[in-house]
C-alpha positions as CSV (number, residue, x, y, z in Angstrom):
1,X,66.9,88.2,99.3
2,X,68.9,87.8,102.2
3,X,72.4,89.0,101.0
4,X,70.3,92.3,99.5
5,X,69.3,92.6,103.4
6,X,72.5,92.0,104.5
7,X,74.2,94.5,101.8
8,X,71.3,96.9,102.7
9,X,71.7,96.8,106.0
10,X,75.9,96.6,106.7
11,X,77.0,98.0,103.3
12,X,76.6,102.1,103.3
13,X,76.1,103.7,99.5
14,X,76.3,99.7,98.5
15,X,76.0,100.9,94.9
16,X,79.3,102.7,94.9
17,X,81.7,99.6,94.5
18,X,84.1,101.7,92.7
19,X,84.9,103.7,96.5
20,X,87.7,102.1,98.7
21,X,85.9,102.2,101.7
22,X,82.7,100.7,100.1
23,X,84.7,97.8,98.8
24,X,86.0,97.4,102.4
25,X,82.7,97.1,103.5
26,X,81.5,94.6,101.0
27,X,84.6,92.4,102.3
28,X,84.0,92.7,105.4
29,X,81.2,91.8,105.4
30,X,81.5,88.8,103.6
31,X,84.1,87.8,105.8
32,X,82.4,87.9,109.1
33,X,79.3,86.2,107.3
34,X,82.0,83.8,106.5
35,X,83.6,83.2,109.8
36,X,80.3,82.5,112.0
37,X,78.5,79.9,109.2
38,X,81.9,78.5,109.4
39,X,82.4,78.1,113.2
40,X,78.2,76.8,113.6
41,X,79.4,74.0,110.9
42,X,82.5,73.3,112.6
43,X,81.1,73.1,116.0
44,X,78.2,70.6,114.9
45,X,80.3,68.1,112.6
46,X,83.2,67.8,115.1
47,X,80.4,67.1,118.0
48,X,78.8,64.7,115.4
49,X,82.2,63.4,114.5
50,X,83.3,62.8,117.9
51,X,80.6,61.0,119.3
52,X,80.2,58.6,116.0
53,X,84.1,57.9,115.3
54,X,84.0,59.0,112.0
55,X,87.4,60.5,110.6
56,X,85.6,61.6,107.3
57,X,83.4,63.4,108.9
58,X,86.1,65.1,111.8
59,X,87.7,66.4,108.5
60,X,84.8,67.9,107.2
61,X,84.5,69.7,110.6
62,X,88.4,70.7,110.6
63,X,88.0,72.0,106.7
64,X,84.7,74.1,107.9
65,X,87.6,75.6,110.7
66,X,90.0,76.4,107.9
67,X,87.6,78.0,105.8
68,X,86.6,80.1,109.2
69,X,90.3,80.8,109.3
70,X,90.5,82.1,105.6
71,X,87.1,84.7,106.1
72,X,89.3,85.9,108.8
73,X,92.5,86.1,107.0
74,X,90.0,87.6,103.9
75,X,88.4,90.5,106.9
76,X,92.4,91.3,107.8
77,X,93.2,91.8,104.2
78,X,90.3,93.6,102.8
79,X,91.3,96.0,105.9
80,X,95.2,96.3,105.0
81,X,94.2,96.5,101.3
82,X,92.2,99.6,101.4
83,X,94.9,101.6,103.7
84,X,95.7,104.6,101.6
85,X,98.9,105.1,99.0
86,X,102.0,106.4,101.8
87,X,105.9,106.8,100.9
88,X,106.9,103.3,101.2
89,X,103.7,102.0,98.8
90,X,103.0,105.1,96.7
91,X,101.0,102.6,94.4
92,X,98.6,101.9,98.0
93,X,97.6,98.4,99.3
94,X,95.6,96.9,97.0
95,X,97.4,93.7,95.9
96,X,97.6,92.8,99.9
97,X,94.2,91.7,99.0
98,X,95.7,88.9,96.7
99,X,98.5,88.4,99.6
100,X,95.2,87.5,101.5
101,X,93.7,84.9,99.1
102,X,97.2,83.2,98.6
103,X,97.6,82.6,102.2
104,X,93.7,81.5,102.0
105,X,95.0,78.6,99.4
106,X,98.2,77.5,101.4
107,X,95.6,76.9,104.3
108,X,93.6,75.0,102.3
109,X,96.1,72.8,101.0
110,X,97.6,72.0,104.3
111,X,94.5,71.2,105.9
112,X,94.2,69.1,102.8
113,X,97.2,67.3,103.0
114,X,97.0,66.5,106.6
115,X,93.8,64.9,106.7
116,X,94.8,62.8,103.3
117,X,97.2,61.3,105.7
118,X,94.9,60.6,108.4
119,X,92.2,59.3,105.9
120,X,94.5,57.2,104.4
121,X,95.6,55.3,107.7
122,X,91.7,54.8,108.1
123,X,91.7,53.1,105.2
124,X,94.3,50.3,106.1
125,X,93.0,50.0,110.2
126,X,89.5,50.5,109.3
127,X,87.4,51.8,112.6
128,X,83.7,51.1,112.8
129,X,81.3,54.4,113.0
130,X,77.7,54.7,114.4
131,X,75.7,58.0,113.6
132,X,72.4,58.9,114.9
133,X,69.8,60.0,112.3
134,X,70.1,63.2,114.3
135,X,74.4,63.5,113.4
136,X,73.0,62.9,109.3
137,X,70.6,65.3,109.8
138,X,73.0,68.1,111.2
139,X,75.5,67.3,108.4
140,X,73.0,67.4,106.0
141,X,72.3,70.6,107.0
142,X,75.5,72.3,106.3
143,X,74.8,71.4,102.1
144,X,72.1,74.5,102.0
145,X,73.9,76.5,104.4
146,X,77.3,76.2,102.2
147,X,74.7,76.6,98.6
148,X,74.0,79.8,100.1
149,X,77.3,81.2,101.1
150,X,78.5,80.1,97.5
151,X,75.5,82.3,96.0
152,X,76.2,84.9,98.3
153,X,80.5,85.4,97.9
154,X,79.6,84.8,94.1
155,X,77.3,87.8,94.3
156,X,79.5,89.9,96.5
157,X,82.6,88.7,94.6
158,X,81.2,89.5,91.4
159,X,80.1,93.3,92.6
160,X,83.7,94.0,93.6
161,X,85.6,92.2,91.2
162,X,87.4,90.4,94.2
163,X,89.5,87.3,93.5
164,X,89.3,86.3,97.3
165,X,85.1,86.7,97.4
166,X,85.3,84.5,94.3
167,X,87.9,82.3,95.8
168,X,86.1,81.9,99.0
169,X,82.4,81.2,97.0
170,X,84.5,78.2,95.0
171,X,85.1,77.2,98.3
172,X,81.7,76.5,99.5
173,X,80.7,74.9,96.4
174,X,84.1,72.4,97.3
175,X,82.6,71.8,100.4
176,X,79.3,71.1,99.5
177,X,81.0,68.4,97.1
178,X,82.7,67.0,100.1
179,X,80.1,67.0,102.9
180,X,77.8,64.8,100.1
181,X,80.9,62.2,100.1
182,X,80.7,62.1,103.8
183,X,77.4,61.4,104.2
184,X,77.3,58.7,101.2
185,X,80.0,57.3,103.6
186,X,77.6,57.7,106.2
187,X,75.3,55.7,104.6
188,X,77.5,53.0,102.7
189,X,79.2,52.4,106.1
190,X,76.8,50.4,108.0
191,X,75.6,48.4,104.8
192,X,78.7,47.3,104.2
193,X,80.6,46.4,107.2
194,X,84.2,45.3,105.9
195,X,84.2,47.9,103.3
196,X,86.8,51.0,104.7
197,X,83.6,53.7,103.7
198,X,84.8,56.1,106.1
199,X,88.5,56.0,105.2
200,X,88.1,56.1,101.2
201,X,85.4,59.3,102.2
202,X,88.2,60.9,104.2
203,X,91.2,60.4,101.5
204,X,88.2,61.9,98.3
205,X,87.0,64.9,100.8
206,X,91.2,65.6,101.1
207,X,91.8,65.1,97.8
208,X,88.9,67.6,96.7
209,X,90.3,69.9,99.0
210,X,94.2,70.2,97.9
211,X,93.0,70.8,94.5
212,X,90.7,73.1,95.7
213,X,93.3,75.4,97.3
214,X,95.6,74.9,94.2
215,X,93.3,76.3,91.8
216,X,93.0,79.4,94.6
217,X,96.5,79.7,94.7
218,X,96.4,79.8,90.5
219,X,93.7,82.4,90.7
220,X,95.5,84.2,93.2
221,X,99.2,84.4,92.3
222,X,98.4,85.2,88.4
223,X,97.7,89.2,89.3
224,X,100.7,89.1,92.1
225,X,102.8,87.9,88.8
226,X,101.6,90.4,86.6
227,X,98.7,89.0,84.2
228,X,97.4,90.6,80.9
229,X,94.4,93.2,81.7
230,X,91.1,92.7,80.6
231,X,90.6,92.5,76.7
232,X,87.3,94.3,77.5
233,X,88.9,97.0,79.2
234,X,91.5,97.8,77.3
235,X,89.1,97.6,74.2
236,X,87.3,100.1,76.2
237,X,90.1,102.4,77.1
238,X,91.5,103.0,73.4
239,X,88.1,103.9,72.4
240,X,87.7,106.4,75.1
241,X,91.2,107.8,74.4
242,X,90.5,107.7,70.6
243,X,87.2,110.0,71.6
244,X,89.9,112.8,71.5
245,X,89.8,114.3,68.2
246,X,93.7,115.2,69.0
247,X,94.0,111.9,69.1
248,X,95.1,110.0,65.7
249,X,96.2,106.7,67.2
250,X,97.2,104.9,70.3
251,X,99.8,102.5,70.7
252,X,102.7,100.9,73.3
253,X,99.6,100.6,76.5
254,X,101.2,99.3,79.0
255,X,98.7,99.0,82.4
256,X,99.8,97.6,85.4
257,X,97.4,96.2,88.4
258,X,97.8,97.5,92.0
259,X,94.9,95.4,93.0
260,X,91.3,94.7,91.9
261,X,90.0,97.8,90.3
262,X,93.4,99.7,90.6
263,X,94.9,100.3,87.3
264,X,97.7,102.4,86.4
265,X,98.4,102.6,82.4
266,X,101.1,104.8,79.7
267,X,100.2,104.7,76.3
268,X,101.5,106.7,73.1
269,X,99.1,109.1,71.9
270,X,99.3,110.2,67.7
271,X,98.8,113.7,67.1
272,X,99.5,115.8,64.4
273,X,103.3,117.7,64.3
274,X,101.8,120.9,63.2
275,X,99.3,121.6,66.5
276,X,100.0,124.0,69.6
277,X,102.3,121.8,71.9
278,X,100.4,123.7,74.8
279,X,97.3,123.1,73.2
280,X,98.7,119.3,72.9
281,X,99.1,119.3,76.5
282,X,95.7,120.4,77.6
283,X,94.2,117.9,75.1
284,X,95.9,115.1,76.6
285,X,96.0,115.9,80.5
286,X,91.8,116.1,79.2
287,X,91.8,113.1,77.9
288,X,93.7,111.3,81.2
289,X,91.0,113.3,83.4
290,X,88.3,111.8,81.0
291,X,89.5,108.0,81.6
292,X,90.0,108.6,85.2
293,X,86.4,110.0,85.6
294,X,85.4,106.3,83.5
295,X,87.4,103.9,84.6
296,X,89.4,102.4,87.2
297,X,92.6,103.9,85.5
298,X,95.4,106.5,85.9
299,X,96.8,106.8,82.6
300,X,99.6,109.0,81.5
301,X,100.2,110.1,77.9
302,X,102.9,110.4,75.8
303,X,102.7,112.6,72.6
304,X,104.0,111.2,69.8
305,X,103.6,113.7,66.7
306,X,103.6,113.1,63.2
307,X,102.7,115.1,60.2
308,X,99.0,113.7,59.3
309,X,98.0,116.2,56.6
310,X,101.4,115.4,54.3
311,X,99.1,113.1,51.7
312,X,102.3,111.7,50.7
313,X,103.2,110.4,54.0
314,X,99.5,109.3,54.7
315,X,99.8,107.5,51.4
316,X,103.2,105.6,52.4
317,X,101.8,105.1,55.8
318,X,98.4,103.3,54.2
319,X,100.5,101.2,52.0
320,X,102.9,100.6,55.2
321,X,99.8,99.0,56.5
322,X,98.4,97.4,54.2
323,X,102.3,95.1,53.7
324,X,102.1,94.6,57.5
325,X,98.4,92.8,57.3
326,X,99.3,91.5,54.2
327,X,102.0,89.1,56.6
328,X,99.4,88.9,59.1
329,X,96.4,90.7,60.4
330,X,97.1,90.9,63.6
331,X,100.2,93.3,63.0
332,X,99.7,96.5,63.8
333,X,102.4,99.3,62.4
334,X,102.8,102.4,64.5
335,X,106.0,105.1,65.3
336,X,105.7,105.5,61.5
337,X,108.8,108.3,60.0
338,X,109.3,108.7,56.3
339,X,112.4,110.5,55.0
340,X,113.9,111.1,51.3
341,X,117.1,111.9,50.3
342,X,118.4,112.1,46.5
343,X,118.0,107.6,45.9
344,X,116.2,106.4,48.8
345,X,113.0,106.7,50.3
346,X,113.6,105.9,54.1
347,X,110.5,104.2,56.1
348,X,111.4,103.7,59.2
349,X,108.6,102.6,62.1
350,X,107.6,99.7,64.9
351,X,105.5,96.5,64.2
352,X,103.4,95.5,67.3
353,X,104.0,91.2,66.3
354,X,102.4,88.6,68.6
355,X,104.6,87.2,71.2
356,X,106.9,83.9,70.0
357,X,106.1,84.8,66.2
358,X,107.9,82.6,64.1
359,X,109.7,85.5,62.0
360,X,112.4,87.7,63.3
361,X,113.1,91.5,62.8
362,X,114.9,91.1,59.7
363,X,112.5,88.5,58.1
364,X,109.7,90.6,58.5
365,X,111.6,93.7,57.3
366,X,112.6,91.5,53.9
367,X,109.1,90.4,53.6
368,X,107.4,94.1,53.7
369,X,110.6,95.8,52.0
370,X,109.7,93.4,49.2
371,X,105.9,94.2,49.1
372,X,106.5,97.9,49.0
373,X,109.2,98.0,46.5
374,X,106.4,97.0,44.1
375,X,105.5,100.3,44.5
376,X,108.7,102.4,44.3
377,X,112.1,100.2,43.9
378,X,114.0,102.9,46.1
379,X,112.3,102.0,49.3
380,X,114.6,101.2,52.6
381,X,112.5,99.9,55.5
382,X,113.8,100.1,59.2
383,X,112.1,98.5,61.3
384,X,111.5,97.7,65.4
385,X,109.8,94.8,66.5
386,X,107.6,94.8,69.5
387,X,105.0,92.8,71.8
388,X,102.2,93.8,73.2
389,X,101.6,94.1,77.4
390,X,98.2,93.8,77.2
């Protein structure tokens, strides 16, 4: 109820997530959400942490800083990453937004790494702590604060499609984990005087945190390498194309990620040899306006023509098939040419194979050679393997 108030109230058209400057809005706001829970929490622990000694308890506070540190980081690059396309990015500013969430991680981890250090000398020249019921109280109060700021990035996170809203809600489910290990510590400490509670607290709540960040920095870094798209959309995106009744068949897609929601795709589109090439063109600029009116996607189309009505070519081009997921269903034949002269009959096309398949070019063009000279004897097959981009 209260992140529908806040969405309400700072997010304008909050239904439109697909618009830049809505998506901005969404992050911004969950960045300056982010950055005074944050700063509250880091103000109570450290005066907590202070005034009792205790170094589990100090890190806490310093982690809640850091993640105050990351909103603002997250608010900077939600801005930068919804700056329009200009001559030096014509592609815009959209993966900035992962720049954002990578330098989120590297935060994390040295924050991490730092109080592991500190935690760990605890542990060898144990220091006694004394906390108020008052001090537990305040740090027990940060657990439902952080349960509702992982609830609420989750929700804003998952609206957007943003890696760093999701990154920053994993975040506050971390910290929940950790705050419970300090005040166990908390508790264990006075019961068990020579035991280093504090110490051992400090080195788990730094541990928790470096592989915290690392998974962040996974999450982030995938789409800054280049990752496969979305089964889902791309399942999605040859149906709409295949919509086109131009359209016979869609091969070689190839989309690329300019941040979340900004897609930019090719693909081959089948059509028959015989139709208007101006007609042709119409009927595939349609067919790019059509996706771009659907989906986050600029897709360009490249005609490939064949003759579809030839039934001796549909004929070869069936049995073509059929050899192909004969070897293996997942093999998908496409670029298909058939030619004849007085002895041979010449097939020549490209195999979409998955990637590392255990037979090369020349293997496979044996194997289907073989499988379709059991239907004519003069067959030749040519063939070009390929792997798929998404």
């Amino acid at each position: 109820m209260i992140t529908e108030f806040l969405v309400k109230v700072f997010v304008k058209d909050s239904g439109n997530v697909g618009n830049a400057v809505v998506r901005q809005h969404y992050g911004e706001l969950g960045g300056a959400v982010g950055i005074v829970c944050n700063v509250v929490l880091f103000v109570a622990k450290l005066t907590v942490g202070i005034i009792s000694g205790s170094i589990a308890v100090m890190a806490d506070a310093v982690n809640n800083l850091s993640d105050a540190g990351s909103s603002i980081v997250a608010l900077i690059g939600f801005r930068l990453s919804a700056k329009p396309a200009d001559d030096e990015h014509p592609f815009g500013h959209g993966r900035l937004e992962y720049v954002a969430g990578l330098v989120i991680a590297v935060i994390i981890i040295a924050v991490g790494i730092d109080f592991f250090k500190s935690a760990a000398e605890r542990i060898f020249r144990p220091v006694p702590t004394e906390i108020s019921d008052a001090g537990l109280l305040i740090v027990a109060l940060a657990i439902p604060i952080k349960f509702w700021m992982f609830l609420f990035n989750r929700a804003l996170g998952k609206r957007i499609d943003s890696t760093v809203l999701q990154a920053t809600a994993f975040d506050s489910l971390s910290d929940i984990m950790t705050t419970t290990v300090v005040l166990l510590a908390l508790v264990v400490d006075p019961l068990f005087p020579g035991f280093p509670a504090d110490g051992v607290a400090g080195v788990a709540v730094a541990v928790l945190i470096i592989f915290g960040g690392i998974k962040v920095v996974r999450n982030t870094i995938n789409p800054l390498l280049g990752e496969c798209p979305d089964h889902v959309l791309v399942e999605e995106l040859e149906r709409k194309m295949l919509e086109n009744p131009d359209i016979c068949g869609v091969h070689d897609l190839i989309m690329h990620n300019y941040g979340p929601g900004r897609y930019f795709a090719t693909a081959h589109a089948e059509v028959n040899s015989d139709c208007d090439p101006v007609k042709i063109h119409d009927s595939l600029e349609a067919t790019e306006r059509a996706v771009a009116m659907a989906f986050p996607v600029r897709l360009t189309l490249h005609c490939d023509p064949f003759d579809r009505d030839d039934p001796d070519f549909k004929a070869w081009r069936l049995a073509t098939n059929q050899a192909a997921a004969s070897i293996d269903p997942e093999f998908r034949v496409y670029d298909f040419r058939m030619s004849r002269n007085q002895r041979y009959l010449h097939l020549r096309f490209n195999i979409l194979v998955p990637r590392n398949y255990p037979l090369d070019s020349r293997e496979l063009r044996d194997r289907i050679q073989k499988i379709l000279r059991r239907r004519d004897p003069h067959v030749l097959v040519s063939i070009s393997v390929d792997n798929t981009f998404v």
